[in-house]
C-alpha positions in Angstrom: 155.5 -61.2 14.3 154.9 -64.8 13.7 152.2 -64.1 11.0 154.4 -61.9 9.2 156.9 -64.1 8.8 154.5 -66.4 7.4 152.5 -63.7 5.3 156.2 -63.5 3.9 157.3 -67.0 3.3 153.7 -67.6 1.3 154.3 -65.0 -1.0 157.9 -66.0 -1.7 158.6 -67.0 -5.1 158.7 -71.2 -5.5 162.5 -71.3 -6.2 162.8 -69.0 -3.2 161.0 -71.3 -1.2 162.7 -74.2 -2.2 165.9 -72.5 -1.9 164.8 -70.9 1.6 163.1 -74.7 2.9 166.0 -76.3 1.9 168.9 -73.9 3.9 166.8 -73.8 7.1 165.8 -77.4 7.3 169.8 -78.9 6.5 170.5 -75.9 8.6 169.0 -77.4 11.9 170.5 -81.1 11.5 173.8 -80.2 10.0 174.5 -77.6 13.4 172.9 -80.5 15.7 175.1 -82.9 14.7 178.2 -81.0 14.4 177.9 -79.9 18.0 176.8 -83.5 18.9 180.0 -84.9 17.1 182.3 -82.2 18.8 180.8 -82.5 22.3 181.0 -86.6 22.1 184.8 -86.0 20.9 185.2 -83.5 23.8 183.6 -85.9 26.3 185.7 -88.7 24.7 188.7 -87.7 25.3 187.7 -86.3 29.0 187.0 -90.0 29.8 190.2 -91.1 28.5 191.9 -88.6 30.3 190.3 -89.5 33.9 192.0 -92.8 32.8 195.3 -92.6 32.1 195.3 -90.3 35.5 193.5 -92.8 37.4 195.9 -95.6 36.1 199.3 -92.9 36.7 198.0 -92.2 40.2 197.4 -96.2 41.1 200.9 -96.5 40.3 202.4 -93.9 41.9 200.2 -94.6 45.2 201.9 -98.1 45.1 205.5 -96.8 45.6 204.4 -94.1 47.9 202.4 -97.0 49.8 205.8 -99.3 49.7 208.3 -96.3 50.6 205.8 -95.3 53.7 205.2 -98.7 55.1 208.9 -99.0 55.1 209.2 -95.9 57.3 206.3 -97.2 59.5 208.0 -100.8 60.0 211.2 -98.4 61.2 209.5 -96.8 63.5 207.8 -99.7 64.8 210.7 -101.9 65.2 212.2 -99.0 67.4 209.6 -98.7 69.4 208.6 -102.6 70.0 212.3 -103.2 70.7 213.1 -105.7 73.8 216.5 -104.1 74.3 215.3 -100.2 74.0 212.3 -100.7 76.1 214.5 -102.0 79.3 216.8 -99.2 78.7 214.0 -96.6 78.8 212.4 -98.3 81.6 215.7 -98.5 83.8 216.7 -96.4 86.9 219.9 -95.7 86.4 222.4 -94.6 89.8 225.1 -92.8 87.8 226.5 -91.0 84.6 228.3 -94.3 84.0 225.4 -96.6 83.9 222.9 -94.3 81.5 226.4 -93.6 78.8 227.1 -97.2 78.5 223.2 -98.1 78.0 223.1 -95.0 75.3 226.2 -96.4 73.7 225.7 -100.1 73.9 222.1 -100.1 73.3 220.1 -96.9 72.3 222.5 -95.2 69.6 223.5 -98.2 67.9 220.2 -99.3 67.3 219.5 -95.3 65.8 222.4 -96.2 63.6 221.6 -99.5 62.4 218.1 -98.2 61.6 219.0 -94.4 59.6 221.7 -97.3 57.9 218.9 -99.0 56.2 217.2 -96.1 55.0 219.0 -92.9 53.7 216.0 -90.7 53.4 215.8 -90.6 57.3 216.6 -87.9 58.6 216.7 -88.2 62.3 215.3 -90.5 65.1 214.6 -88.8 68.5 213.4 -90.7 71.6 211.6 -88.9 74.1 211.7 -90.2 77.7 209.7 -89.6 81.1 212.5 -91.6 82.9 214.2 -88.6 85.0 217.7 -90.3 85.3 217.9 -90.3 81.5 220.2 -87.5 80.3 219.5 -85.6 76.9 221.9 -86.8 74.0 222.3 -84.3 71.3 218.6 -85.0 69.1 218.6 -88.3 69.4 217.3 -88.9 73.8 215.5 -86.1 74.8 213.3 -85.3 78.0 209.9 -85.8 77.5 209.1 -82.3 78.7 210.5 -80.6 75.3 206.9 -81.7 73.5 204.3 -79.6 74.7 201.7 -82.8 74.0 204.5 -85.4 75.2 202.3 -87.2 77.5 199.3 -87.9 75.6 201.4 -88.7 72.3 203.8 -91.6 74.5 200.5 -92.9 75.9 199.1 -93.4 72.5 201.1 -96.7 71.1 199.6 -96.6 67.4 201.4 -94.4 64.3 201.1 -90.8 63.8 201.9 -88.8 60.6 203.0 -85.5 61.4 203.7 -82.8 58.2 205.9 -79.7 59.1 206.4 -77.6 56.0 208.9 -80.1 53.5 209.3 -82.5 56.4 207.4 -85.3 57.4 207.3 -86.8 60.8 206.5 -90.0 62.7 205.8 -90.4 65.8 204.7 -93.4 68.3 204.5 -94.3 71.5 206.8 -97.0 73.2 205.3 -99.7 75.0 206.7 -99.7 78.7 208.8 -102.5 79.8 207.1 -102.8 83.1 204.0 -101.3 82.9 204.9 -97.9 83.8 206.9 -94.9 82.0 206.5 -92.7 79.1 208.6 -93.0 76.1 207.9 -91.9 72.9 209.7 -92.3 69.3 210.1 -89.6 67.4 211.5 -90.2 62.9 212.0 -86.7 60.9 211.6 -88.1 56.7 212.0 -85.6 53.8 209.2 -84.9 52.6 210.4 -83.8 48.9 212.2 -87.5 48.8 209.3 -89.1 49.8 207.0 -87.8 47.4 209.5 -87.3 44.5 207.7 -89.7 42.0 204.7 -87.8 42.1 206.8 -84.9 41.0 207.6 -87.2 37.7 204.3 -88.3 36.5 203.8 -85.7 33.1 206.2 -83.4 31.9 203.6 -80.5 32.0 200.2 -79.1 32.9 199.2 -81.1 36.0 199.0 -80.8 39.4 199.2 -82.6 42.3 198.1 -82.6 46.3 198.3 -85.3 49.2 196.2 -84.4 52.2 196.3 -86.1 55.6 193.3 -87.7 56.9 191.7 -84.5 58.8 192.3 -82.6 55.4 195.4 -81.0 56.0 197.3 -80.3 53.1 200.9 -82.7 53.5 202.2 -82.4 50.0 201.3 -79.6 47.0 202.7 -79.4 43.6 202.2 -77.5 40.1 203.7 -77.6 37.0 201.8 -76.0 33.9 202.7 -74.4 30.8 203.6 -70.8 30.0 200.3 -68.8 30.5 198.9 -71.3 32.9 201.6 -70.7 35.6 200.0 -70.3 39.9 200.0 -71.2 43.0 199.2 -75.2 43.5 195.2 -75.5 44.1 194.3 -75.5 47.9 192.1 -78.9 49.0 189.2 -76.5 49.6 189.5 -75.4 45.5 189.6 -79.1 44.3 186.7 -79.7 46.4 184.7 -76.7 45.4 181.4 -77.0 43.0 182.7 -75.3 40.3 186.2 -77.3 40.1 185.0 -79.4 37.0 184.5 -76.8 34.9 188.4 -75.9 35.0 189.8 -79.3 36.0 189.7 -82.9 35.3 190.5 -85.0 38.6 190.9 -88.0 40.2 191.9 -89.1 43.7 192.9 -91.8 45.1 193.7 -93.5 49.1 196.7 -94.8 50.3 196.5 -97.7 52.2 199.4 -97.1 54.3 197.9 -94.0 56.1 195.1 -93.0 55.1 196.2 -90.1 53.2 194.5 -89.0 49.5 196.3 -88.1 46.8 194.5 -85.8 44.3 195.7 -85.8 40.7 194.7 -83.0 38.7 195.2 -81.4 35.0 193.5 -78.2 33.6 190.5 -79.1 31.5 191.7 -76.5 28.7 195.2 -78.7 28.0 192.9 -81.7 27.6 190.2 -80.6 25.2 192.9 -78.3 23.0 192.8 -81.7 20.7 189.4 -80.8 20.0 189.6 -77.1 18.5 190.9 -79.1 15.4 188.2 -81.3 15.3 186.0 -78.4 15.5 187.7 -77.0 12.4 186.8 -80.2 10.6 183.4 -79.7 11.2 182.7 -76.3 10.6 184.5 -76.9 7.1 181.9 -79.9 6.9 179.4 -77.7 7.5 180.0 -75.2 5.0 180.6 -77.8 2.2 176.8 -79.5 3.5 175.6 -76.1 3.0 177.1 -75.5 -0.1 176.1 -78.8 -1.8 172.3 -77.8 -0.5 172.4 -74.9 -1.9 173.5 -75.9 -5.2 171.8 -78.6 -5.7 168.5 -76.7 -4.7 169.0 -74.0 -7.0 169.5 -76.3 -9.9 166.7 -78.3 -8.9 164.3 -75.2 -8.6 165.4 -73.8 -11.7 164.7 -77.2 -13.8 160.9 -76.9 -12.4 159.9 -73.0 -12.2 161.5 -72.4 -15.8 158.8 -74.3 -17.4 156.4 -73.7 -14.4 156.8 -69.9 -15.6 156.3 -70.4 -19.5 153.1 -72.4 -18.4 152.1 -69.1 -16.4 153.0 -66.9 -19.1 150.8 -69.0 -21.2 147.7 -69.5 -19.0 147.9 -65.4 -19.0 147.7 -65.4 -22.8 144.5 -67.8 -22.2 143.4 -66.1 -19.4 143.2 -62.9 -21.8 141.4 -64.8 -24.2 143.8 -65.8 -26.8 142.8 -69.7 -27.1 145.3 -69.8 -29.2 148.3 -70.3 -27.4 150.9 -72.9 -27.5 153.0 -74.1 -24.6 156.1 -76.2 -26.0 157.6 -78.9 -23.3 160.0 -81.6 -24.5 160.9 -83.1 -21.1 159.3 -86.1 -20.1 158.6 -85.6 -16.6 156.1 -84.7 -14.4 156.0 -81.3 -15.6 156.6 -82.2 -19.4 153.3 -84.3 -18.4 151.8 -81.8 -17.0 152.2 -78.9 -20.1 151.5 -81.5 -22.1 148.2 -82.5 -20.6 147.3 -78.4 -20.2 147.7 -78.1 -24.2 145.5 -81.0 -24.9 143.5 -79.5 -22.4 143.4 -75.8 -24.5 143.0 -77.9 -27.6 140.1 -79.7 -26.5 139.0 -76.5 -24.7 139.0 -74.7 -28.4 136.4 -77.3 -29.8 134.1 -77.6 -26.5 133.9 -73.6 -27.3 133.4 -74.1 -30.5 131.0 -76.9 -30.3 128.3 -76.1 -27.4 129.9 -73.2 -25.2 128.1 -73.4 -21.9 127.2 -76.7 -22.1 130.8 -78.0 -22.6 132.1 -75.7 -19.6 130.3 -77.6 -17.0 130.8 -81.3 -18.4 134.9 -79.9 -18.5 134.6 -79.4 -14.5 133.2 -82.8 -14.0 136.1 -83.8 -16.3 138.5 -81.8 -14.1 137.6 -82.9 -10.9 137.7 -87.2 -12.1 141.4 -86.3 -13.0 142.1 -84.7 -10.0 141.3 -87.8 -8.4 143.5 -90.0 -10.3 146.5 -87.6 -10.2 147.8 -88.1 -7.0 149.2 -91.6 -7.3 149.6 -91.6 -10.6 152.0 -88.7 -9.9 153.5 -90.8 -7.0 153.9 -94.1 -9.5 155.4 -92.0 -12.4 158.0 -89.7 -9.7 159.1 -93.6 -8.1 159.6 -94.6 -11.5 161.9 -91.6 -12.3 164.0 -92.2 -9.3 164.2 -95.7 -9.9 165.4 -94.8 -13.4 167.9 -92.0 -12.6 169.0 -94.7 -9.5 169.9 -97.1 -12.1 171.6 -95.0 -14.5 173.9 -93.6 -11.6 174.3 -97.1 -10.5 172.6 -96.7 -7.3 171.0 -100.1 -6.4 170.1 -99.4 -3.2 168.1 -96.1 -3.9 166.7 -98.2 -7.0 165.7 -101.1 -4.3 163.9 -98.3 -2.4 161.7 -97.0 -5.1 160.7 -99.9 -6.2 159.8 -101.3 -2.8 157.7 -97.5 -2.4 156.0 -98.2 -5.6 155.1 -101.7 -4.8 154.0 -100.8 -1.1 152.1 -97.6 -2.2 150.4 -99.9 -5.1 149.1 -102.5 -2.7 148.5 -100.2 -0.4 145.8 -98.0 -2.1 144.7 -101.4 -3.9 142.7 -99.4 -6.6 140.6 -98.0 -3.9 138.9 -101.2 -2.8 138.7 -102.5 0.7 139.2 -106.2 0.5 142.7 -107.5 -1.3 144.1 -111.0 -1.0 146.3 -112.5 1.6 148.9 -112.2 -1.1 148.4 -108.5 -1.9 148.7 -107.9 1.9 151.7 -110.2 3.0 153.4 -108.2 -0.4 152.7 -104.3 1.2 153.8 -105.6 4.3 157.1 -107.2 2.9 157.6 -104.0 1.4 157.3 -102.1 4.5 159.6 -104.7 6.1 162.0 -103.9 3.5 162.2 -100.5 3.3 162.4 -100.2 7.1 165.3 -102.4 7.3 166.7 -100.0 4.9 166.5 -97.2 6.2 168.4 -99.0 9.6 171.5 -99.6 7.4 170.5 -103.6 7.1 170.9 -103.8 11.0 167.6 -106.0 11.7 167.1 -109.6 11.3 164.0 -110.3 9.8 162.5 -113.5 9.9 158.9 -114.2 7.2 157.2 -116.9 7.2 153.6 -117.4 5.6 151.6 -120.7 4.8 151.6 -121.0 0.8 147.9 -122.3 0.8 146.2 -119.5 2.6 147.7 -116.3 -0.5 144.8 -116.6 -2.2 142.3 -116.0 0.7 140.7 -112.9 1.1 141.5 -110.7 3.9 141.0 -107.1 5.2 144.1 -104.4 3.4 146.2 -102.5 5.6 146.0 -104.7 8.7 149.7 -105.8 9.0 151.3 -102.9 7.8 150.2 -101.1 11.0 151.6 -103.8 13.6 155.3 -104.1 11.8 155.7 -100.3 12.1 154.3 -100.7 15.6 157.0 -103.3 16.5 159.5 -101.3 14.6 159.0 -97.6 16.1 157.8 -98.5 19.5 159.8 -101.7 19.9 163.1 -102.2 18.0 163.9 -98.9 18.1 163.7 -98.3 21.2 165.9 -101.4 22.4 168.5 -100.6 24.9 170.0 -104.1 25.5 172.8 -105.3 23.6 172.3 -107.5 21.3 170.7 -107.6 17.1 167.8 -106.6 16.5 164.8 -109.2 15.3 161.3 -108.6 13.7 159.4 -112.1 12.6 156.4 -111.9 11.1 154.6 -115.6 10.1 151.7 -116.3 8.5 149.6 -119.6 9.1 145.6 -120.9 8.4 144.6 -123.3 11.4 141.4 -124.7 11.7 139.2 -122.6 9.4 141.1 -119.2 10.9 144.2 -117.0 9.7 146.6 -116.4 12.1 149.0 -113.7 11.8 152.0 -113.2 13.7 154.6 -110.1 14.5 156.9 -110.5 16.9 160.0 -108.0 17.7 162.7 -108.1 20.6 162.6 -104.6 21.4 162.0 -102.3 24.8 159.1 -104.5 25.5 155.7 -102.4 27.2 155.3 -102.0 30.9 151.4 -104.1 32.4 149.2 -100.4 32.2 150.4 -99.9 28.3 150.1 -103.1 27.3 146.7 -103.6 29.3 145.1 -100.2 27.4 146.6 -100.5 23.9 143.7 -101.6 22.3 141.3 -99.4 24.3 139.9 -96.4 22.1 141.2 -94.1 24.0 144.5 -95.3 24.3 146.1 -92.9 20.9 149.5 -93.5 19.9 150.4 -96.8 19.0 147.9 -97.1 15.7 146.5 -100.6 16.2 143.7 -99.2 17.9 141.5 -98.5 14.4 142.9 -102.3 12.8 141.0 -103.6 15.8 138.1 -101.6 15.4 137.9 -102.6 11.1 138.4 -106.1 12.0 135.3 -106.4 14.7 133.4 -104.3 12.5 134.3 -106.6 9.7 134.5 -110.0 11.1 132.6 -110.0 14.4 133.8 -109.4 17.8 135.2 -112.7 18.4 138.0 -112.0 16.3 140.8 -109.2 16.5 144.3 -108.6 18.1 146.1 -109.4 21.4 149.2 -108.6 22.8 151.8 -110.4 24.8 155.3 -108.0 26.1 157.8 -108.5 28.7 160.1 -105.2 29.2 163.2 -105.3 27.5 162.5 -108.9 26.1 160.1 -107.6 23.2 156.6 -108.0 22.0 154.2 -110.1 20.4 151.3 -109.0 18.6 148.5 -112.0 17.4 145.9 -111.4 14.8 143.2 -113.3 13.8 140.2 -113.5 10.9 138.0 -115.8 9.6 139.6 -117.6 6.7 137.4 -116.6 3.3 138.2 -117.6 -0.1 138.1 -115.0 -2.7 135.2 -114.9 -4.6 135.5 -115.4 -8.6 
């Protein structure tokens, strides 16, 4: 399958491929990014969400902490009373005795405290004294609670939930030492936890469980379509609850209760489906502009691509006479150009010395082949530095003309030796257009010793170390913080020192021990250190010095030579 697909694309016309290239390589990015986009949005505004529930449920746990503790300090001041205690603990030897301590003591105290607090509903004592008397709900026996004893014998707070109704219970400290007594405060529950009820006009949810997971308080309010039961604990705390809900929780202080605060996950990303709109609409106008801009672009090189084809034919036949008529100036207009001198000329070798002119045409041939490439590259730069200017691009100008002058020094007419001048240029070059192509976002620091440019040096042996600080290093920083590449230049004692320092990702002690090794691959520097011992002797070369996350320093040195006349 795979080799028919590429038996296919090979045989694909040129403007087909160019067309085809183009879709499927935009294609990739354009779809990457416009998922990235809408899943950083999505994500976004998850995040946001968790806060504004986080900072609604803090709040609301602060009431519900304040109304609580108020109930607690109730119950408490009930139950650590002076005056209620001796009346519990008293034996009392007639009706008489036990109504006036109910009336003078016990029920005005009640009264005093439901008084203070509306939402209380009732306020039960529960005695083991015997010659106490049940009053209505508010003195009981003991022997009514099922669990009577052990509840009166244990003095600290209980929170009791019974449908809408919440209940506190405590034990009362005996007078004397002995006796049970135990207080018994009925709350509503909806009044209690009415400004949790209040918290978004719709789609959220909202449960308060007790500290052995019971479920004390549960409520639901969601849009039309959305409507259900409230979710159960167990549901909020199953694996799969993310995927429908965003959630937080939080514990109050007062009891030891949690309070979840939920919202369905499909209300919160809805913003998004708008977004995702945008992006498929971006998408199709990338597309659109690709494929335009390809067609016209193929069409402007196979048109004349094809008369030259049509013409070679003609030639191929054996019609020497044939003319192929360019006026462009471009590569291509170079190029049919070049092939009718070339039939011209071919026309006399024929006619001159046949056989032998055929041979010295394919030396010919193959010393401009060699001389085509970056000519071709100089003469395209050049075009795109014109067309930049005309459109009043400067920065794509800048770019060209930093390519041209880096490719230039770089190939250095095909010698091996250049001056330091030639190099510190390329490598400026480089420095340039990298800090392009990051949007101006590194600070780059050059420095070079004025009386050391016209020395001789090795080409091609800093360009390697600035990309190495820039791939490996900068662009891999994690810290905050800008981004720095110096690279200095100096001549000390009969030696040329050279200098690139970054403050990148850094290189942990078993990379930076191996870099240099020859079997170390990946970083480049490996065959500038070989050329330069090769070169220079082993005594000279690179080292390294890197901390992680504080950045890299990379030292090179060579003999100082002055370039011969």
């Amino acid at each position: 399958m795979g080799e028919r697909i590429i038996s296919w694309y090979r045989n694909l016309g040129f403007r087909k491929k160019v067309l085809f290239s183009h879709l499927a390589v935009s294609l990739i990015p354009v779809i990457v990014l416009g998922t990235f986009c809408y899943h950083q949005t999505r994500n976004l505004l998850i995040r946001r969400e968790k806060e504004v529930l986080l900072e609604s449920l803090e709040q609301s746990s602060l009431g519900l902490d304040s109304s609580l503790n108020a109930y607690k300090y109730a119950v408490d001041s009930l139950a650590w009373d002076a005056r209620i205690k001796q009346a519990l603990a008293k034996r009392y030897e007639n009706n008489l005795e036990m109504y006036l301590a109910y009336r003078d003591v016990i029920d005005p105290t009640i009264r005093t405290i439901r008084s203070l607090n509306p939402r209380i509903g009732s306020i039960t004592i529960y005695s083991g004294n015997d010659t106490l008397f049940p009053h209505g709900d508010v003195l009981r026996p003991l022997s009514d609670l099922e669990n009577g004893s052990s509840l009166a014998r244990d003095y600290s707070l209980h929170w009791l939930a019974e449908g809408n109704r919440l209940k506190l219970c405590c034990g009362i400290y005996p007078e004397n030492g002995s006796g049970e007594n135990l207080v018994y405060m009925e709350v509503e529950g909806g009044s209690v936890f009415e400004p949790l009820k209040e918290l978004f006009g719709e789609n959220y949810g909202v449960l308060a469980a007790d500290g052995e997971g019971r479920t004390v308080f549960s409520y639901r309010v969601m849009e039309e379509g959305m409507e259900g039961q409230p979710l159960t604990l167990t549901e909020l705390q199953g694996e799969n609850w993310a995927e429908d809900y965003v959630m937080e929780a939080t514990r109050l202080v007062s009891n030891g209760w949690t309070i979840y605060l939920y919202r369905p996950l499909s209300a919160v990303s809805a913003s998004a489906a708008s977004i995702t709109v945008l992006i498929a609409i971006a998408v199709i106008c990338c597309l659109g502009l690709i494929f335009g801009a390809s067609f016209l672009l193929s069409g402007t090189v196979v048109k004349p691509l094809q008369k030259l084809i049509r013409n070679i034919d003609q030639i191929e036949d054996g019609n020497l006479s044939a003319q192929v008529q360019e006026e462009s100036r471009d590569e291509i207009g170079c190029l049919i150009g070049s092939f009718r001198r070339m039939v011209d000329r071919l026309n006399y070798m024929v006619n001159e010395n046949y056989k032998s002119r055929i041979a010295q045409k394919e030396y010919e041939m193959k010393a401009l082949q060699a001389q085509i490439n970056p000519h071709f590259l100089y003469n395209s730069l050049s075009l795109i530095n014109w067309k930049a200017i005309m459109a009043g691009q400067e920065e794509i100008s800048q770019m060209a003309q930093l390519l041209s002058t880096f490719y230039r020094t770089t190939l250095n007419k095909g010698k091996n030796i250049t001056t330091v001048k030639g190099e510190w240029d390329n490598t400026c070059s480089y420095v340039q257009i990298q800090n392009l192509m990051h949007s101006g976002k590194m600070r780059v620091e050059t420095r070079i010793d004025p009386e050391m440019l016209e020395y001789e040096m090795l080409n091609l042996l800093l360009q390697p170390l600035v990309e190495n600080a820039v791939v490996h290093g900068l662009d891999h920083k994690t810290e905050a913080g800008e981004k720095i590449l110096r690279v200095r230049g100096e001549l000390r004692e009969g030696e040329l020192i050279f200098t690139v320092e970054d403050n990148g990702c850094g290189m942990e002690e078993n990379v930076l021990k191996n870099i240099l090794a020859a079997d170390a691959g990946g970083y480049g520097v490996q065959n500038v250190q070989h050329r330069i011992q090769l070169y220079y002797g082993p005594e000279y070369g690179l080292s390294y010095e890197s901390k992680i996350n504080e950045g890299t320093r990379a030292l090179l040195r060579i003999p100082a030579r002055k370039r011969e006349p």
